[in-house]
C-alpha positions, 0 to 999 in steps of 0.5 A: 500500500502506498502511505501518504507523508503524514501516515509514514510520519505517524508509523516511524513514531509508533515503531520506534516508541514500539522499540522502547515498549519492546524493549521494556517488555522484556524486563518487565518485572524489573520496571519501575512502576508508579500508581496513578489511580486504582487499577491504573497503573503507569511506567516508566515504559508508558511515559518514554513512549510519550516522550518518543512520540512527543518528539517525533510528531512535533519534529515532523509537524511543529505547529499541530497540537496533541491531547495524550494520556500523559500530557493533557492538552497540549496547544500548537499554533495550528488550530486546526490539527491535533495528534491524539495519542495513547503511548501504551494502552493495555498497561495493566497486560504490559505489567503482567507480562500479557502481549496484547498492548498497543500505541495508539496515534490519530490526526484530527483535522477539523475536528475528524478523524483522518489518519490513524495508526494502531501498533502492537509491537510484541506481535508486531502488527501495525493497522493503519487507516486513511480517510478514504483509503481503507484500512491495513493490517500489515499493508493487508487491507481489512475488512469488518466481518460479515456475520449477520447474527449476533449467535454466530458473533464474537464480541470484544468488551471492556471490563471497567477498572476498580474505581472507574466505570459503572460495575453495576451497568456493565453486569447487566449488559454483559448479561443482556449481550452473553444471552445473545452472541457465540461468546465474549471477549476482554482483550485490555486494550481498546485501541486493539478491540476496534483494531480486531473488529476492522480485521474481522477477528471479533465482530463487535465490540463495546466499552463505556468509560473510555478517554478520547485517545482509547478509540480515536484511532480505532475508529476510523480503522473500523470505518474504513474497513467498512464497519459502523461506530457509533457511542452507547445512544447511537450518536456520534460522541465517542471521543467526548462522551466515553462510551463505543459500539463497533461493528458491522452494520447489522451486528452494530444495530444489534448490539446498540439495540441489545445493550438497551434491553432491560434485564428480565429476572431468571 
C-alpha cells in the first residue's frame, strides 16, 4: 500500500516508541512502576513512549497540537490539527507480562478523524487507516466481518477498572449481550478491540468509560474497513462522551439495540 507523508510520519513514531515498549517488555518485572489511580497503573515504559512520540510528531509537524494520556492538552499554533495519542494502552497486560498492548496515534483535522495508526509491537502488527483509503493490517487491507447474527458473533468488551466505570451497568449488559452472541471477549486494550473488529477477528465490540485517545484511532480503522461506530445512544460522541459500539452494520444495530434491553429476572 502506498502511505501518504503524514501516515509514514505517524508509523516511524509508533515503531520506534514500539522499540522502547519492546524493549521494556522484556524486563518487565524489573520496571519501575508508579500508581496513578486504582487499577491504573503507569511506567516508566508508558511515559518514554510519550516522550518518543512527543518528539517525533512535533519534529515532523511543529505547529499541530496533541491531547495524550500523559500530557493533557497540549496547544500548537495550528488550530486546526491535533495528534491524539495513547503511548501504551493495555498497561495493566504490559505489567503482567500479557502481549496484547498497543500505541495508539490519530490526526484530527477539523475536528475528524483522518489518519490513524494502531501498533502492537510484541506481535508486531501495525493497522493503519486513511480517510478514504481503507484500512491495513500489515499493508493487508481489512475488512469488518460479515456475520449477520449476533449467535454466530464474537464480541470484544471492556471490563471497567476498580474505581472507574459503572460495575453495576456493565453486569447487566454483559448479561443482556452473553444471552445473545457465540461468546465474549476482554482483550485490555481498546485501541486493539476496534483494531480486531476492522480485521474481522471479533465482530463487535463495546466499552463505556473510555478517554478520547482509547478509540480515536480505532475508529476510523473500523470505518474504513467498512464497519459502523457509533457511542452507547447511537450518536456520534465517542471521543467526548466515553462510551463505543463497533461493528458491522447489522451486528452494530444489534448490539446498540441489545445493550438497551432491560434485564428480565431468571
Amino acid at each position: 500500500m502506498a502511505r501518504s507523508a503524514i501516515l509514514n510520519v505517524m508509523v516511524q513514531a509508533a515503531m520506534k516508541a514500539g522499540r522502547s515498549l519492546a524493549r521494556d517488555f522484556g524486563e518487565v518485572q524489573n520496571l519501575q512502576v508508579s500508581l496513578k489511580g486504582p487499577g491504573d497503573y503507569v511506567s516508566q515504559a508508558d511515559r518514554k513512549a510519550e516522550d518518543i512520540i512527543f518528539a517525533e510528531l512535533s519534529k515532523a509537524r511543529p505547529g499541530y497540537g496533541f491531547l495524550m494520556e500523559e500530557r493533557g492538552a497540549v496547544e500548537g499554533e495550528d488550530s486546526q490539527h491535533r495528534w491524539i495519542v495513547d503511548p501504551l494502552d493495555g498497561t495493566t497486560n504490559f505489567l503482567h507480562g500479557i502481549p496484547v498492548f498497543s500505541i495508539s496515534i490519530a490526526l484530527e483535522r477539523q475536528g475528524q478523524i483522518v489518519a490513524a495508526v494502531i501498533y502492537n509491537p510484541a506481535m508486531d502488527e501495525l493497522y493503519t487507516s486513511e480517510r478514504g483509503g481503507g484500512a491495513f493490517l500489515n499493508d493487508r487491507r481489512l475488512r469488518v466481518s460479515g456475520r449477520a447474527k449476533l449467535s454466530d458473533a464474537v464480541i470484544g468488551c471492556g471490563v471497567p477498572h476498580l474505581g472507574r466505570g459503572h460495575h453495576g451497568n456493565f453486569l447487566l449488559e454483559l448479561r443482556n449481550v452473553m444471552g445473545e452472541v457465540a461468546g465474549v471477549r476482554r482483550l485490555g486494550s481498546a485501541a486493539l478491540d476496534l483494531a480486531y473488529v476492522a480485521a474481522g477477528r471479533m465482530d463487535g465490540f463495546w466499552e463505556t468509560a473510555l478517554s478520547p485517545w482509547d478509540v480515536a484511532a480505532g475508529i476510523l480503522l473500523v470505518r474504513e474497513a467498512g464497519g459502523f461506530v457509533s457511542d452507547g445512544k447511537g450518536g456520534q460522541d465517542m471521543l467526548d462522551g466515553g462510551s463505543i459500539v463497533a461493528g458491522n452494520e447489522t451486528i452494530h444495530r444489534s448490539l446498540l439495540k441489545t445493550l438497551k434491553k432491560p434485564v428480565t429476572p431468571r
